[in-house]
C-alpha positions as CSV (number, residue, x, y, z in Angstrom):
1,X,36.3,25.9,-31.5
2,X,34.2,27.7,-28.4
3,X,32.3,25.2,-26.5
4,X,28.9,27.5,-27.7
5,X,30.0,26.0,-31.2
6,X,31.0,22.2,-30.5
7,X,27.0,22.7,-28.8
8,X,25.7,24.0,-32.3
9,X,27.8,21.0,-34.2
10,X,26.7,18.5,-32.3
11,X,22.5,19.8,-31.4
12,X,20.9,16.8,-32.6
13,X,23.1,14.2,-31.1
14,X,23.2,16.2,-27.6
15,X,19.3,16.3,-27.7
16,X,19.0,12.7,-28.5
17,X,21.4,11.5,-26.1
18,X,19.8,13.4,-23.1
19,X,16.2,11.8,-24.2
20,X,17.6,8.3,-24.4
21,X,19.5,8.6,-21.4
22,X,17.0,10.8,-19.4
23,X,14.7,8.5,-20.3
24,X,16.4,5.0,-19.1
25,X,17.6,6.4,-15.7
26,X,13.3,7.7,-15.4
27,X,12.3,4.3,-16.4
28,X,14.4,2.6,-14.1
29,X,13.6,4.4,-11.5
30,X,10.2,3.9,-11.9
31,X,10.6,0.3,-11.8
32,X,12.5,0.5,-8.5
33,X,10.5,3.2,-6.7
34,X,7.5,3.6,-8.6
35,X,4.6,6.1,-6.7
36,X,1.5,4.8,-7.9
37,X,0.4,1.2,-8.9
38,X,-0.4,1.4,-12.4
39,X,-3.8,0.4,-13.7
40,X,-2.9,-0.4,-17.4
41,X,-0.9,-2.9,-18.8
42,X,2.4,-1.5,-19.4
43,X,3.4,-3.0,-22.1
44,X,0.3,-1.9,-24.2
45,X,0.8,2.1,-23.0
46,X,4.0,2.2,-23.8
47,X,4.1,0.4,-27.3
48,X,1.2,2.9,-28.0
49,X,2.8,6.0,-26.6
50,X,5.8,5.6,-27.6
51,X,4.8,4.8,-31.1
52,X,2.7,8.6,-31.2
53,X,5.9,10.0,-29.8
54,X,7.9,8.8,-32.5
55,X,5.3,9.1,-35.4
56,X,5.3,12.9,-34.1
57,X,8.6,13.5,-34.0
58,X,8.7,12.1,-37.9
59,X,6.6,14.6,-39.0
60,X,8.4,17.4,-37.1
61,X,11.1,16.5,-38.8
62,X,9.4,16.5,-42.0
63,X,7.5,19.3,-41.4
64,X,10.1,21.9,-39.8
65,X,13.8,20.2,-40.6
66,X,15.6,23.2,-38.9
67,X,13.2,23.3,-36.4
68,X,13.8,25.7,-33.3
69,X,17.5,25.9,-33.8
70,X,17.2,26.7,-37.2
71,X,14.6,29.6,-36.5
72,X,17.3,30.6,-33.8
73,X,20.3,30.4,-36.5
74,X,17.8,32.6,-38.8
75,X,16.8,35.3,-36.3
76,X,20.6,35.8,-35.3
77,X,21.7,36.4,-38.9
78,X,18.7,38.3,-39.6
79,X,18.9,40.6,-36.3
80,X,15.4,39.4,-35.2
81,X,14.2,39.9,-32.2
82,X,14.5,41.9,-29.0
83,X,17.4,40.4,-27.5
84,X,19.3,41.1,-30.7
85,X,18.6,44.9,-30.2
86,X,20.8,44.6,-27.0
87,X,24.4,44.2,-26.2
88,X,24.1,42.0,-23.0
89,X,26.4,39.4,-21.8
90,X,25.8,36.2,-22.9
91,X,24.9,34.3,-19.9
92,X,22.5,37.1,-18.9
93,X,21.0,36.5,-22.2
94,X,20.7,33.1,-22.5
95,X,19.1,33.1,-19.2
96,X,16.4,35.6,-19.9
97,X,15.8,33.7,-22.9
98,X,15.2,30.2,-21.2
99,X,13.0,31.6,-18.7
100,X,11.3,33.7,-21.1
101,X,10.4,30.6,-23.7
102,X,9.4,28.6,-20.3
103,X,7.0,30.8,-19.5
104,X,5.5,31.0,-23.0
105,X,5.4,27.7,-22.4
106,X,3.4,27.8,-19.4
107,X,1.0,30.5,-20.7
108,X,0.5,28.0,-23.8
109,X,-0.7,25.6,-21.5
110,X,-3.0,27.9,-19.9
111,X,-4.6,28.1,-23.8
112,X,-4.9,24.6,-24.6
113,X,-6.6,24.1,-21.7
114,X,-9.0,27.3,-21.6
115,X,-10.1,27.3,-25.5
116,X,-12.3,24.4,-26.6
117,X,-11.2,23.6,-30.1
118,X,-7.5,23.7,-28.3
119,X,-8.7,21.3,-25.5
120,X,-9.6,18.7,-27.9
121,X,-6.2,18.5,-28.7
122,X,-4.9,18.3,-25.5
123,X,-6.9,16.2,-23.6
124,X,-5.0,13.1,-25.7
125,X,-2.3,14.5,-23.3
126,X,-4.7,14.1,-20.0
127,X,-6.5,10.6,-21.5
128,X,-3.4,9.2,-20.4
129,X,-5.2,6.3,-17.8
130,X,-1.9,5.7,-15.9
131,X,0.8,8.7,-15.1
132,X,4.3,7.4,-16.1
133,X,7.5,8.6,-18.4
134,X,5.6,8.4,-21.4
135,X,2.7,10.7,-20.1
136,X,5.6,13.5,-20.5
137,X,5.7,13.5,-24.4
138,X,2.2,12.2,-24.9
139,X,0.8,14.6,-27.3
140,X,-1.7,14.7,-30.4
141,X,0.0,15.4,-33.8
142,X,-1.9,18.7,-34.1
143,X,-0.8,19.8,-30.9
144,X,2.8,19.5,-31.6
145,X,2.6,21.2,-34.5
146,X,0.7,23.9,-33.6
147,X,3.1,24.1,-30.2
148,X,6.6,24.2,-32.6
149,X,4.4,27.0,-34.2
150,X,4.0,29.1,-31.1
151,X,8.0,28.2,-30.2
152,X,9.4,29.3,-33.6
153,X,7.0,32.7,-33.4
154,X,8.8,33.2,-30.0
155,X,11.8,32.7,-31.0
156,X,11.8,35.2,-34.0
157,X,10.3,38.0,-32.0
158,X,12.2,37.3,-28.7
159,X,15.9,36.6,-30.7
160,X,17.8,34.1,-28.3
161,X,20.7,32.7,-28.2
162,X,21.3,29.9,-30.9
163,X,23.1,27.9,-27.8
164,X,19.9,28.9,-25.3
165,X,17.4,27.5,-27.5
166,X,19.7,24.1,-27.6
167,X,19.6,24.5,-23.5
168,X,15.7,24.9,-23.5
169,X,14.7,22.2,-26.0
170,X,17.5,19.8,-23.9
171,X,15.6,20.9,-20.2
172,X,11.9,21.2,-21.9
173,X,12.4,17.1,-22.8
174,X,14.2,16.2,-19.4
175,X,11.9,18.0,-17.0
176,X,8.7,16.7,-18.8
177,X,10.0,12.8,-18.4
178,X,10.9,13.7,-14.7
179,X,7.7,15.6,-13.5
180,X,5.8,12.9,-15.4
181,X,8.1,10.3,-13.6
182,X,5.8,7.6,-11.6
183,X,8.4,7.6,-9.0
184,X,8.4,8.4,-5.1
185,X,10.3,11.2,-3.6
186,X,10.2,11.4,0.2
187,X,8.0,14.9,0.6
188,X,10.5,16.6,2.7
189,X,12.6,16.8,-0.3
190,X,10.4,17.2,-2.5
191,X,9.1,20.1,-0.5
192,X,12.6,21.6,-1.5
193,X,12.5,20.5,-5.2
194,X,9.5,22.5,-6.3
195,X,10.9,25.6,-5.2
196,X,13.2,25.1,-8.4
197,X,11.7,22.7,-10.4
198,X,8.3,21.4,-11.2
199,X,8.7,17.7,-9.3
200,X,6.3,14.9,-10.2
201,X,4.0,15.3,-7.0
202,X,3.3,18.8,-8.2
203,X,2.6,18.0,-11.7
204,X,0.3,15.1,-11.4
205,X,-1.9,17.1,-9.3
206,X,-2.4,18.4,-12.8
207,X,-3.6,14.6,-14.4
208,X,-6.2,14.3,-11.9
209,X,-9.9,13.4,-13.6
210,X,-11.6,16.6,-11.4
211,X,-11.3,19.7,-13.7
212,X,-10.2,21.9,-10.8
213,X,-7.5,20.3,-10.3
214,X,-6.8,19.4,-13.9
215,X,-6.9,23.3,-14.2
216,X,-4.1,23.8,-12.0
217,X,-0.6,23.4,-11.9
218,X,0.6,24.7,-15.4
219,X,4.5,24.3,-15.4
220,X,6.4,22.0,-17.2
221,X,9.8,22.9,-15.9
222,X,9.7,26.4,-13.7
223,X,7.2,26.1,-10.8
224,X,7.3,30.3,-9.9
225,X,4.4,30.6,-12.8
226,X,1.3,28.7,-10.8
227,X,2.2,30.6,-7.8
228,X,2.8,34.2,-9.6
229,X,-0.7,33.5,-11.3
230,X,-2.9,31.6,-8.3
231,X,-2.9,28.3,-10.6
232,X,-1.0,26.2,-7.6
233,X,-2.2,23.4,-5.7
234,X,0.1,21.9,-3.2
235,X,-1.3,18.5,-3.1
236,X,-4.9,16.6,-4.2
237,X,-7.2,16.2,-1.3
238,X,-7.4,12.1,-2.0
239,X,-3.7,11.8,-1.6
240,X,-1.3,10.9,-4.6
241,X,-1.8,6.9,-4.5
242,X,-5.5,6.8,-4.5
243,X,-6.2,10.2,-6.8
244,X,-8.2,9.3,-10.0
245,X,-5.8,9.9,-13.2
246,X,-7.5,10.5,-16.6
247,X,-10.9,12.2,-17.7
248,X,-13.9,11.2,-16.3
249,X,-15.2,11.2,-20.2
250,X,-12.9,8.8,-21.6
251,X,-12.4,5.9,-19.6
252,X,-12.1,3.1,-22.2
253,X,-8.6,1.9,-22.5
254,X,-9.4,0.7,-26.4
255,X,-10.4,4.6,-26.8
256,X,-7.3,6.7,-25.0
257,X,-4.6,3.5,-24.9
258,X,-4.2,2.7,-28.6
259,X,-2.8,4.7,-31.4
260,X,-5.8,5.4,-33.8
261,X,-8.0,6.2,-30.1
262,X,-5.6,8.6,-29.8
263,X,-5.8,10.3,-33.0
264,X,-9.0,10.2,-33.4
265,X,-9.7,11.6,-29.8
266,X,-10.1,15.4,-30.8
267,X,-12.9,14.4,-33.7
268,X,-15.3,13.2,-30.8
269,X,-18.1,15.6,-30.4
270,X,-18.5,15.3,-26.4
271,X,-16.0,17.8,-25.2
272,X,-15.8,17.4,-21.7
273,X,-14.8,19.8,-19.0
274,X,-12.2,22.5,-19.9
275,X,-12.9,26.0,-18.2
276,X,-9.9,26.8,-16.7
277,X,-11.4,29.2,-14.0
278,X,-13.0,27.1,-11.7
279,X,-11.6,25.6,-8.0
280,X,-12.4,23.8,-5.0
């Protein structure tokens, strides 16, 4: 047995154990070099987070039991898909493919944000009051739904790798716990980190409660996309430790904190800022 297949046999406890253990070493960290103070009681986020993540991921399964993988599986039998329709080697393919569903990715960020009905949805993501590991997977039930939507349409039409879209799903989880991570990194590397990776300095740029800045800094995992497409801000003008997280809108910690807030968040007729296009 190839080491592409021992991937495929073992998908769902691979994925798993780089969540649980990508998340301990995050929230450890956080706890020995945190960033920012936080502002909410810990406890209360994270029972409340944690409990959408979870309820989410219960319906995906429900929902879509081969999920991604499956689609993958499907589209590589079938001959789906335009990396199917070309003999190239394998590591050139699964690279184009991981980049290729990253920035789908980034340009499906771009859409939540710039359409209102989409925005609704997403702003349970920027509610968040604090910034911490559980920001990362912090998403309305719609949202995911319609996202493994958009990620199974790209993967029939694109054709990848069975063992890429294992590699994408495994870095998609781990990067968004990191660049959510409430932890300090000294600038000078960090400086050097967001050449490769989106770091969490760069991506909370992206939390902040002014809609310019909330309108910037797309990526998830590859940081070239903000700076191919003018969406980059280096830093927030206030600095890191004393930049507003949140939406100016939704303040109440009841409201954005707790579990039916959350849900219910989309269903509230004020929709706050969302035009993408604007900046300082």
């Amino acid at each position: 047995m190839g080491w592409s297949d021992w991937i495929l046999g073992n998908e769902l406890p691979i994925r798993l154990g780089f969540f649980f253990g990508v998340f301990a070493v995050m929230a450890l960290w956080e706890i020995l070099s945190p960033r920012r103070k936080l502002a909410v009681s810990k406890g209360v986020r994270w029972a409340n987070n944690l409990g959408l993540i979870f309820f989410n991921t219960l319906v995906l399964r429900l929902l879509f039991p081969t999920a991604a993988v499956g689609m993958a599986i499907l589209a590589q039998k079938q001959g789906w898909g335009l990396l199917n329709y070309y003999e190239l080697p394998f590591i050139l393919s699964a690279v184009i493919a991981v980049v290729a569903m990253d920035f789908v990715i980034y340009l499906q960020h771009v859409m939540v944000h710039a359409i209102p009905v989409l925005w609704r949805l997403h702003r349970v993501h920027h509610a968040d009051l604090d910034y911490d590991v559980t920001t990362g997977a912090r998403f309305h039930t719609l949202e995911i739904i319609l996202s493994m939507l958009i990620k199974l349409a790209t993967i029939t039409l694109l054709g990848p790798p069975v063992v890429a879209v294992v590699i994408f799903e495994v870095l998609l989880n781990a990067t968004a716990m990191f660049n959510h991570g409430n932890i300090y990194i000294a600038e000078k590397i960090d400086r050097i980190l967001r050449l490769f990776i989106v770091t969490p300095d760069m991506h909370r740029v992206h939390h902040s409660v002014h809609a310019p800045l909330a309108n910037s800094n797309f990526g998830f995992n590859l940081p070239w996309w903000d700076r191919l497409f003018g969406t980059y801000v280096a830093q927030p003008p206030e600095g890191h430790t004393e930049m507003e997280i949140g939406l100016n809108d939704f303040r109440d910690p009841q409201q954005v904190d707790r579990l039916p807030g959350m849900l219910m968040l989309p269903f509230i007729p004020h929709l706050g800022e969302y035009t993408i296009n604007r900046r300082w």
